[in-house]
TORGU-914774 format. One line per field, with one value per residue (C-alpha): residue in one letter; z, y, x. Coordinates in steps of 0.02 Angstrom, whole numbers. Example, Ala and Ser with C-alpha at 12.3 -4.5 7.8 and 13.67 -1.06 7.14 Angstrom:
// residues 2
rest <- A/S
Z <- 390/357
Y <- -225/-53
X <- 615/684
//
This chain:
// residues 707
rest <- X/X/X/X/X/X/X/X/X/X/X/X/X/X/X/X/X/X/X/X/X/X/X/X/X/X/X/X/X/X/X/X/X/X/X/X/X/X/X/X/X/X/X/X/X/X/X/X/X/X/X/X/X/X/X/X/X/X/X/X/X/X/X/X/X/X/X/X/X/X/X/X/X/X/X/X/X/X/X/X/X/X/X/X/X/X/X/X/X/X/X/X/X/X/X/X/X/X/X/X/X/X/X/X/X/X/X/X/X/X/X/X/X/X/X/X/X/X/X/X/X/X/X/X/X/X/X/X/X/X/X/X/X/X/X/X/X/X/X/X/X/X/X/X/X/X/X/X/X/X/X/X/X/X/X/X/X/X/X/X/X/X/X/X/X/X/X/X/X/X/X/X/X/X/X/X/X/X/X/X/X/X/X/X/X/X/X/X/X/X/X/X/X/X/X/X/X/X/X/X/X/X/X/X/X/X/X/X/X/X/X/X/X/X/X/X/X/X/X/X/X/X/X/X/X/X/X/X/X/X/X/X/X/X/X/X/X/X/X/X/X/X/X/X/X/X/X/X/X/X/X/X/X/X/X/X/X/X/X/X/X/X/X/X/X/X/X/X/X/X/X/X/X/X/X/X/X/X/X/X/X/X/X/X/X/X/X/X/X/X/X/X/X/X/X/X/X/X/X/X/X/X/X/X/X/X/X/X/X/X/X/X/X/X/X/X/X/X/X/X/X/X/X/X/X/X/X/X/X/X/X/X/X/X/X/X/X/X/X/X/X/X/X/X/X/X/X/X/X/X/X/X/X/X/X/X/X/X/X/X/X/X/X/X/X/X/X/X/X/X/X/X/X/X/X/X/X/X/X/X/X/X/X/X/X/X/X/X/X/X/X/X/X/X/X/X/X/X/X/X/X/X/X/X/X/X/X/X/X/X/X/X/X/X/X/X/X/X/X/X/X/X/X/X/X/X/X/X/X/X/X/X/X/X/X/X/X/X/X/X/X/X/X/X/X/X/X/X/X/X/X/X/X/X/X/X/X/X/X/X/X/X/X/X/X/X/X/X/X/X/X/X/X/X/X/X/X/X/X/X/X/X/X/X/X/X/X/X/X/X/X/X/X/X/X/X/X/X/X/X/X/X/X/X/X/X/X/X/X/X/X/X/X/X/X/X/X/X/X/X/X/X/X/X/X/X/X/X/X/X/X/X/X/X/X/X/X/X/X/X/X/X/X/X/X/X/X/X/X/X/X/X/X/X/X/X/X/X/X/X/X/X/X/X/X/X/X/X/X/X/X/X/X/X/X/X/X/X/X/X/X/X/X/X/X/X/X/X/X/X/X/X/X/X/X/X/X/X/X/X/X/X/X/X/X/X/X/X/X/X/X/X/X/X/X/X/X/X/X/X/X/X/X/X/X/X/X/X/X/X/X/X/X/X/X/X/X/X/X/X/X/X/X/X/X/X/X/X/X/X/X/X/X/X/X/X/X/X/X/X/X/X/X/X/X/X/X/X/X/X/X/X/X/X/X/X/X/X/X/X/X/X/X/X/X/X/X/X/X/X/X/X/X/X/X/X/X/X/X/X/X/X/X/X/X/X/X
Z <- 752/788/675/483/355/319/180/161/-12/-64/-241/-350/-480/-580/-445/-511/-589/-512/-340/-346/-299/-142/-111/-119/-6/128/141/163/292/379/404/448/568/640/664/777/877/924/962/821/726/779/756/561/502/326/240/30/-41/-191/-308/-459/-543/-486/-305/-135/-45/83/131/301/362/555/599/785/781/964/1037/1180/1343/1420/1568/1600/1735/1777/1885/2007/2139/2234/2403/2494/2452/2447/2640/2769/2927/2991/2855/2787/2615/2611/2573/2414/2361/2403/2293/2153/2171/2180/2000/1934/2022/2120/2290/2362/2326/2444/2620/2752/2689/2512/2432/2396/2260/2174/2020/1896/2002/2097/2188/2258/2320/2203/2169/1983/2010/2081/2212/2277/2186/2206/2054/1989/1890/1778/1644/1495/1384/1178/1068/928/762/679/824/809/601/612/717/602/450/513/563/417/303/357/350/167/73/-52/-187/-183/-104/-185/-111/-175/-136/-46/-143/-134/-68/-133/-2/-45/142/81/54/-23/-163/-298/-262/-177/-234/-128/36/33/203/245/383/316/253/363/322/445/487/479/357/274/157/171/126/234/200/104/-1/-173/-280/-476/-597/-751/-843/-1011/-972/-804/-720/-628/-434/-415/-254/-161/-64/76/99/49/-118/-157/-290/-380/-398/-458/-570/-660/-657/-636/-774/-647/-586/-396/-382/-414/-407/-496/-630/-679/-670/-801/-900/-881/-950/-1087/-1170/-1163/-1269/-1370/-1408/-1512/-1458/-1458/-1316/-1220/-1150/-984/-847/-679/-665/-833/-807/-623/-700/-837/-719/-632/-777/-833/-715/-844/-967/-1139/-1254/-1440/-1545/-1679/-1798/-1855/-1992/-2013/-2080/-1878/-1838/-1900/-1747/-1598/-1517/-1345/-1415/-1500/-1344/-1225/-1347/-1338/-1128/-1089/-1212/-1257/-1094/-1260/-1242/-1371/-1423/-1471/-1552/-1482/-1499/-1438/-1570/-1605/-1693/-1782/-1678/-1502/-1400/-1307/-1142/-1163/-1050/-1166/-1220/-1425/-1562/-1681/-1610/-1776/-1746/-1565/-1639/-1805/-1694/-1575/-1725/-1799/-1629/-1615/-1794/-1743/-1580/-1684/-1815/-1687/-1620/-1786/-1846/-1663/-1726/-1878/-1827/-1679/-1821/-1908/-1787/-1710/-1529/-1505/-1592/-1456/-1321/-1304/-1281/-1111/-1043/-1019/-911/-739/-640/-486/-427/-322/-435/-616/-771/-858/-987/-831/-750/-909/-893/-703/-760/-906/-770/-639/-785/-833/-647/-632/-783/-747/-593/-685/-819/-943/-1106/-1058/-1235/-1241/-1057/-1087/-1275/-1172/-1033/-1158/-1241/-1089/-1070/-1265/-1280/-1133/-1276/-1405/-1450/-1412/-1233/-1222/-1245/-1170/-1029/-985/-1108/-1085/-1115/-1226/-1350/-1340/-1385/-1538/-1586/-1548/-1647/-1794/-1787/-1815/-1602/-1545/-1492/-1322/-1318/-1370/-1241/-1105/-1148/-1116/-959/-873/-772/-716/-595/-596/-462/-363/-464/-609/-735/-704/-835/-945/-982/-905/-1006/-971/-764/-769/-815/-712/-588/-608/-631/-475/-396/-461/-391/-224/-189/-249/-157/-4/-26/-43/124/41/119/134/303/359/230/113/-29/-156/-281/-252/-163/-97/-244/-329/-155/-177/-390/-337/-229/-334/-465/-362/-283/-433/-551/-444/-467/-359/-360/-153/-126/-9/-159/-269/-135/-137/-330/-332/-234/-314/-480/-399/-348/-459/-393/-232/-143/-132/40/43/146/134/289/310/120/151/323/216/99/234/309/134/118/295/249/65/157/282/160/104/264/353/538/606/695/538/437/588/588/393/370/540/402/315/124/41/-67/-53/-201/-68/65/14/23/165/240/184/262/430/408/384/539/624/635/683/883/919/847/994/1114/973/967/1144/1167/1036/1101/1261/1171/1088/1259/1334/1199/1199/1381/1395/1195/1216/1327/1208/1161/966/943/1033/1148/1115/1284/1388/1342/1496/1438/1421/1378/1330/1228/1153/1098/1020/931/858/797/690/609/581/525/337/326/336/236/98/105/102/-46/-150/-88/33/181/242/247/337/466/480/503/624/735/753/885/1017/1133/1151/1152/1307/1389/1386/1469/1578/1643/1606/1705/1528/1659/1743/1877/1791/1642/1505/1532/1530/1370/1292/1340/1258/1113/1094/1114/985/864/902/858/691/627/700/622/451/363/515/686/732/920/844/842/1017/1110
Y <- -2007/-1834/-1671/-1710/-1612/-1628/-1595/-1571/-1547/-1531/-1589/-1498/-1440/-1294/-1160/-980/-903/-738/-794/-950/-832/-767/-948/-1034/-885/-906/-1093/-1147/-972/-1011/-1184/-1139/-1032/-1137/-1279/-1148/-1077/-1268/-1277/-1396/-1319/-1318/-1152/-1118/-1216/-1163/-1166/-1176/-1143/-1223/-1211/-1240/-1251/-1403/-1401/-1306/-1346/-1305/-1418/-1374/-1428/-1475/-1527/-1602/-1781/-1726/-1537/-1500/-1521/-1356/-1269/-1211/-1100/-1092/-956/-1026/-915/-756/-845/-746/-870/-1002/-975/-954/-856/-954/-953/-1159/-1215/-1186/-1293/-1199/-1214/-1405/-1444/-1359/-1458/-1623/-1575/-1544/-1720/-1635/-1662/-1713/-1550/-1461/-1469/-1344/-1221/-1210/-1221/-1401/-1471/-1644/-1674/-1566/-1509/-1363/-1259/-1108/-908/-766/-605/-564/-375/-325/-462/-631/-787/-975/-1038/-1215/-1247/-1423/-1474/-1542/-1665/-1616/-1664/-1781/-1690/-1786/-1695/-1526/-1533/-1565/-1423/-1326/-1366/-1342/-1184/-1136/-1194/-1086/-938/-955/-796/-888/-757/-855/-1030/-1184/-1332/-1500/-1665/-1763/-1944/-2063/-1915/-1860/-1681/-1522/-1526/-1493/-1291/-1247/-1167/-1291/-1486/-1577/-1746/-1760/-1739/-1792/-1795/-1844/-1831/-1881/-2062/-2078/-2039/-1899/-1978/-1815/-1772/-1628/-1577/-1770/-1832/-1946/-1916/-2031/-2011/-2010/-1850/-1844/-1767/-1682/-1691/-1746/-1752/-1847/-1974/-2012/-2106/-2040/-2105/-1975/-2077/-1943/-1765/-1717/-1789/-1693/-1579/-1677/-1815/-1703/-1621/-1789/-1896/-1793/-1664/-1529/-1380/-1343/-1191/-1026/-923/-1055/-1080/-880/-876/-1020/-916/-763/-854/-929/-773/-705/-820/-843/-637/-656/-489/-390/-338/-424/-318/-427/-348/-450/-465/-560/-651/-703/-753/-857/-949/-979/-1063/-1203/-1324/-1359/-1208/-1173/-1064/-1066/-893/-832/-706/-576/-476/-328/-231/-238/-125/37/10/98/-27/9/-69/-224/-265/-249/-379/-496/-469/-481/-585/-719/-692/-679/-573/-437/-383/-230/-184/-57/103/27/-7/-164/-291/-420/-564/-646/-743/-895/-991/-1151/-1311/-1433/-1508/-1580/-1625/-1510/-1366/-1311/-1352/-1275/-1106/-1093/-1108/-973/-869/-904/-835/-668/-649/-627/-540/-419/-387/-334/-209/-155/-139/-41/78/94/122/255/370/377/511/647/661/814/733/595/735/711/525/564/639/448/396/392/460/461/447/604/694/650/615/606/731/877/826/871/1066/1058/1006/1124/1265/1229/1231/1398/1455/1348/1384/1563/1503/1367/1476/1370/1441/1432/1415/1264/1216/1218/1139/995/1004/979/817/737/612/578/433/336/296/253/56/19/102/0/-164/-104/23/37/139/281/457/380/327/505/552/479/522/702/718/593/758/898/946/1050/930/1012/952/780/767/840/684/581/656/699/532/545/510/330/253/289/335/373/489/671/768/849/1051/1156/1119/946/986/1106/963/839/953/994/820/775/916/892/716/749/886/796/645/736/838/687/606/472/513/353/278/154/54/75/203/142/306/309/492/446/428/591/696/629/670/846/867/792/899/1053/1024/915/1044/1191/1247/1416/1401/1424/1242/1301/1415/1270/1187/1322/1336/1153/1155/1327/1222/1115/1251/1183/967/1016/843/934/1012/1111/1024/1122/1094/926/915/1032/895/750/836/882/709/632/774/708/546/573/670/546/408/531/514/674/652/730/853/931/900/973/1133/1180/1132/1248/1370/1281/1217/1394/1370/1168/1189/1272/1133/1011/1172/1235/1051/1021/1210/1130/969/1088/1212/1060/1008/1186/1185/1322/1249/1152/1311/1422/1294/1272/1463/1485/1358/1428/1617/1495/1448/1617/1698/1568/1602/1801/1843/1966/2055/2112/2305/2330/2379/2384/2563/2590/2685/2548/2446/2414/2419/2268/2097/2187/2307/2216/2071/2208/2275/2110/2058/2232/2195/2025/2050/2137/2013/1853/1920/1965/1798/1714/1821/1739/1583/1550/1468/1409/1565/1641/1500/1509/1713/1652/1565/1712/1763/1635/1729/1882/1772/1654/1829/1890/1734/1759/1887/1977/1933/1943/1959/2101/2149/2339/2322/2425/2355/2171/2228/2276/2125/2050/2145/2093/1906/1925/2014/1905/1738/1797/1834/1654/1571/1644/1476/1335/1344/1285/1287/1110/1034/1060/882
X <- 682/762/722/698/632/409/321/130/51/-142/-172/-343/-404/-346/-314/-369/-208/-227/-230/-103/33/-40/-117/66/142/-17/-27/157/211/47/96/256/205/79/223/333/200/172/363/394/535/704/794/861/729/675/512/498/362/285/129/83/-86/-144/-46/-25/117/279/438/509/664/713/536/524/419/374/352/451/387/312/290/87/59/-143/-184/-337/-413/-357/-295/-414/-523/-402/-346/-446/-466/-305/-186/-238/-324/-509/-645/-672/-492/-487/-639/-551/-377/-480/-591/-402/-355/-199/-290/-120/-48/-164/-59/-44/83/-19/151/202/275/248/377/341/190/188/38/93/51/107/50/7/34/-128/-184/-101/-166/-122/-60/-23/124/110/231/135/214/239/108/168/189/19/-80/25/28/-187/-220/-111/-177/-375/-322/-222/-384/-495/-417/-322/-347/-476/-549/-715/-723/-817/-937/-904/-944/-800/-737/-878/-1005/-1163/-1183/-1070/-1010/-817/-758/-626/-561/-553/-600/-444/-393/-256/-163/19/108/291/401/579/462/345/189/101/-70/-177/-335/-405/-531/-597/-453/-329/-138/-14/133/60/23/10/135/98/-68/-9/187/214/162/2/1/190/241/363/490/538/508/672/653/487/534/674/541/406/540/628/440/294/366/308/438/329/414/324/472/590/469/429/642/643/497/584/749/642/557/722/802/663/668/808/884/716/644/504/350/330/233/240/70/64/217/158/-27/59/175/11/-55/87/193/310/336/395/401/353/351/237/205/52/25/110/-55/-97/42/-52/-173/-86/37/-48/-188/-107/-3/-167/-253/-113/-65/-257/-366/-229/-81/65/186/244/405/484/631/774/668/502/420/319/371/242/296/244/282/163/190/139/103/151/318/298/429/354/265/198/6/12/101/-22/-170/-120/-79/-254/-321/-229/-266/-457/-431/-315/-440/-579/-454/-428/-632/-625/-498/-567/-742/-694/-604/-764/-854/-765/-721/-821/-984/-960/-996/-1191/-1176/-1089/-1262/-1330/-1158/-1205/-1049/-1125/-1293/-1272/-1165/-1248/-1174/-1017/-1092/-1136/-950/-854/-961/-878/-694/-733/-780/-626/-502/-558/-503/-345/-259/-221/-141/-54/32/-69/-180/-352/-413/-316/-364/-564/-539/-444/-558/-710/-650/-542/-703/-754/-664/-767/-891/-768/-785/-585/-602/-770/-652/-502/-573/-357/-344/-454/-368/-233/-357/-421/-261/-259/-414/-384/-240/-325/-480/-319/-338/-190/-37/-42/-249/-214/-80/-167/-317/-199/-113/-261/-281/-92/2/-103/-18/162/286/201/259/167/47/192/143/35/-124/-113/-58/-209/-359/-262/-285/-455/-515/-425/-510/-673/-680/-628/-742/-896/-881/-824/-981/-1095/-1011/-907/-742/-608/-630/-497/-419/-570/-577/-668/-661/-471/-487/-312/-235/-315/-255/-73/-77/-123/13/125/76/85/251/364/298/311/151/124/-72/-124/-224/-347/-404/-407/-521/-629/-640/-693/-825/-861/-919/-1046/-1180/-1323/-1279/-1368/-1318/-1138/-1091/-952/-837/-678/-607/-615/-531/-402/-371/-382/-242/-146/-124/-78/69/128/119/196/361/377/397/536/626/576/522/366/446/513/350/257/350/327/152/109/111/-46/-63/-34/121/157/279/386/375/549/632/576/589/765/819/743/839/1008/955/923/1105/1172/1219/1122/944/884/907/814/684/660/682/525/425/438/387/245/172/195/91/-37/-80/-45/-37/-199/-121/20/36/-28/179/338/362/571/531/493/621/761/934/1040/950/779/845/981/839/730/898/928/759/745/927/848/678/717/863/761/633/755/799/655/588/724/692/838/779/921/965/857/868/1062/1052/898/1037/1149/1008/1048/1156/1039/871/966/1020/844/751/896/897/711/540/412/254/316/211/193/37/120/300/216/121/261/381/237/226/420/408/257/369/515/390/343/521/585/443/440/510/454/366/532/455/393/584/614/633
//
């Protein structure tokens, strides 16, 4: 039998929705994989995945029955030790060939050949070694496919694995994520005699629970999923069933708009194999509890979705995925609405309760929330965000009144009973309790801001009282745990530090906030002087900030040459860094920019190795005429003209007036020794290049773009 297609499928119970997705992806590319490492796929073989609750499993095409023979060199003993004195095999090397029964290889030359066989002398780069070159026949694919599959088992990405008895057993020996009932095997319709999990292979898996059949024999692994599909009532597909979801809620919409966030979607196709759709209604009394909190209830406690109509608004209707397929879906939509009808009237006792107190009355409760046990409570954290607001908001442009008022309540709502249930929605529930106590719009907003940017992309706080607690709480974070030692190491970071460094400098720059954020450093760790566990670690912030920038412009498309030469400047205005990085990107592709940048690096290097020597100012007297003089004439024609243009912000400007100095910069390395042999001319070539450094490096160390 040449190359036909395989399929391998492990049958359980009810995989955890959550991690079904990553399950389906991990089991059939790792089997995949395993197959071609073995040499068992032909090339343009394909691998599908499937899963569904109750079912792991891939079906690759062009699967070998055998693996190709291959060539295995072994790599014995230096022949030092394999000649000796006179050139012949050793003793030492003929023991070895006999243990590896290829005695008759070993003849005088020690380079003979038997078939496929071969012993011979070859160096490996460092020393001369006698090798053996064998050609070992394939493996079938039932000895290839079980090495796979062991291997794939026990590394799956399982959340938290189970112990179970296998069939028949009374000992949890078997681990895995969820008890297997099955293992279904096929190559084209042979069964693959392999076993897993304590469980030998066949061609038998179940359909649906309640829909499909039960014992459904498969009759080849080509016909996998159209059997599955037209008997077990089962659609294996992940990604073909969320597209028939996704097709579903649409339709069932009616022309309103369906709140359906891929993680919902993708847990809900992780619940059903074959889905449909039934819609329901709640009262519309619910819909003066904020929407956020409505749709949360629905998305989290029941997985409906809501639906809005063409200006966002909720509408008092839902929609439910179901498992089941019935004539008259009445009962099954009635007892869903009885459901949401509770879970919406908690929300709404929440609601109603919350309004009862005032944010600001809420304030002493936040006294017995640990934040940290190094850094106290929530209640002594809101008098630090309350404290670096005060010193930020000057710097943003923002009220202070309206900063510290903000400031003060940004936290209230953590003991609210909605943000208790729903801890998502912390700072928007402030919000509406703010503006529900008559708080300035501007306060209420800024509740609600504070926490953003959330994630990539996310929207940023919108005015400046809202950018200046963002800021602060951002701030306030990063310098405390810095302080206590809890800095991110390696793909760990636990208190999302990253995150907070990138929303400051998202902040900073996309708002064009000109606050300096080494100050801003120092002004947070400026607040902790009575949490004594708090070092001030500003330098090793102010790194940690600077490696996010580099990483947030390089995602932009900026290389690190260009990234390199703007932040050589340091973090004092990073609101001016994409313009100062695009005017590099533009001087780049001038012709005279690499000779200016190897010119300057080569001024860089000469100053970093004779710098102190340098006069305090260029002597006009010393000065030689020609190249000398005509470089010093240059630079002082230059100097107020890129600072002019720098003050209003044109850096490409000043970098394009920067590369009218090419000809006299190349006639002066030309034609003039800097280390003159004379002190006071050296000091004053010295004094030049020093002079001629700062001007050229006003917008970039552009010394950092030579190649």
């Amino acid at each position: 039998m040449g190359a036909v297609t395989l399929t391998v499928e492990l049958l359980t119970e009810e995989l955890p929705p959550r991690a079904l997705k990553t399950l389906g992806e991990a089991f059939a590319d790792g089997l995949a994989a395993g197959l071609a490492a073995r040499g068992f796929l032909e090339d343009g073989a394909i691998a599908t995945r499937f899963a569904t609750p109750r079912r792991l499993a891939v079906t690759i095409t062009r699967v070998r029955p055998v693996a190709p023979d291959a060539e295995v060199m072994e790599k014995l003993m230096p022949a030092r030790v394999a000649l000796d004195a006179d050139g012949r095999p050793s003793q030492a090397f003929a023991k070895k060939m006999a243990g590896l029964s290829r005695a008759h290889l070993v003849t005088a030359t020690l380079d003979a050949s038997d078939g496929p066989d071969r012993v011979f002398v070859q160096s490996d780069g460092k020393a001369d070694y006698v090798w053996l070159r064998t050609l070992a026949k394939g493996a079938p694919l039932a000895k290839g496919l079980q090495e796979a599959l062991d291997a794939l088992l026990e590394k799956l990405p399982i959340p938290k694995v189970m112990r179970y008895a296998r069939p028949g057993g009374y000992f949890n020996d078997i681990a895995f994520v969820r008890p297997a009932h099955r293992l279904l095997a096929l190559h084209g319709a042979d069964v693959v005699p392999l076993a897993a999990l304590g469980l030998a292979a066949g061609n038998v898996t179940d359909g649906h629970r309640f829909l499909g059949r039960a014992d459904l024999a498969i009759a080849t692994a080509d016909a996998y999923e159209s059997t599955l599909e037209a008997e077990g009532k089962v659609i294996p597909s992940f990604a073909k069933r969320r597209a028939a979801i996704e097709q579903a809620l649409a339709r069932a919409a009616q022309g309103s708009t369906v709140i359906m966030p891929d993680a919902l979607l993708d847990e809900v196709t992780a619940l059903v194999e074959w889905p449909v759709v039934y819609a329901g209604t709640f009262d519309r009394a619910f819909l003066a509890v904020p929407q956020e909190c409505l749709i949360l209830t629905m998305q989290q406690n029941q997985k409906y979705f809501a639906l809005a109509d063409a200006s966002g608004r909720l509408e008092p209707r839902f929609l439910v995925v179901s498992n089941l397929t019935v004539e008259d879906s009445a009962a099954i939509v009635s007892g869903n609405e009885r459901v949401l009808r509770a879970r919406l009237a908690d929300a709404g006792f929440f609601y109603d309760q919350d309004r009862k107190a005032k944010l600001e009355t809420r304030l002493p409760r936040l006294d017995a929330i640990v934040y940290h046990n190094k850094l106290g409570s929530q209640g002594g954290r809101v008098l630090r965000l309350r404290a670096l607001a005060g010193r930020i908001a000057p710097l943003v442009g923002a009220d202070p009144v309206l900063a510290d008022r903000a400031a003060l309540l940004a936290k209230a709502d953590l003991v609210t009973d909605m943000v208790g249930e729903f801890p998502e929605l912390q700072g928007l529930m402030g919000r509406y309790y703010a503006l529900h106590d008559g708080e300035p719009a501007s306060v209420a907003d800024a509740i609600a801001q504070h926490y953003a940017p959330r994630f990539a992309g996310d929207a940023l706080p919108g005015d400046t009282v809202a950018q200046t607690v963002a800021l602060a709480d951002k701030l306030e974070a990063l310098a405390g745990l810095f302080g206590i030692g809890t800095q991110p190491t390696g793909d760990k970071d636990p208190f999302g530090l990253r995150r907070a460094a990138l929303g400051v400098l998202r902040i900073l720059i996309e708002k064009r906030v000109n606050a300096p954020l080494p100050a801003l450093i120092d002004a947070a760790f400026g607040v902790f002087g009575d949490v004594p566990a708090v070092r001030p670690e500003r330098e090793a912030l102010e790194a940690f900030f600077a490696d996010r920038l580099r990483g947030h412009l390089r995602e932009q498309g900026y290389t690190t040459n260009q990234i390199e030469a703007v932040l050589s400047a340091g973090l004092e205005r990073v609101d001016l860094v994409p313009d100062r990085l695009a005017a590099v990107k533009t001087f780049e592709a001038l012709p005279e920019a690499d000779a200016l940048a190897a010119a300057n690096k080569r001024i860089v290097n000469i100053l970093r190795k004779s710098g102190a020597e340098a006069a305090v100012a260029v002597d006009r007297a010393l000065l030689a005429q020609g190249a000398e003089y005509d470089l010093w004439r240059a630079f002082q024609a230059l100097d107020p003209e890129v600072d002019a243009a720098c003050a209003r912000g044109d850096w490409a400007g000043a970098l394009k007036a920067l590369a009218t100095a090419k000809p006299v910069v190349d006639r002066f390395f030309d034609g003039v020794m800097v280390m003159a042999d004379e002190p006071a001319v050296r000091a004053n070539r010295l004094a030049l290049l020093s002079g001629v450094a700062t001007t050229m490096n006003r917008v970039a160390d552009i010394s950092r773009l030579a190649r």
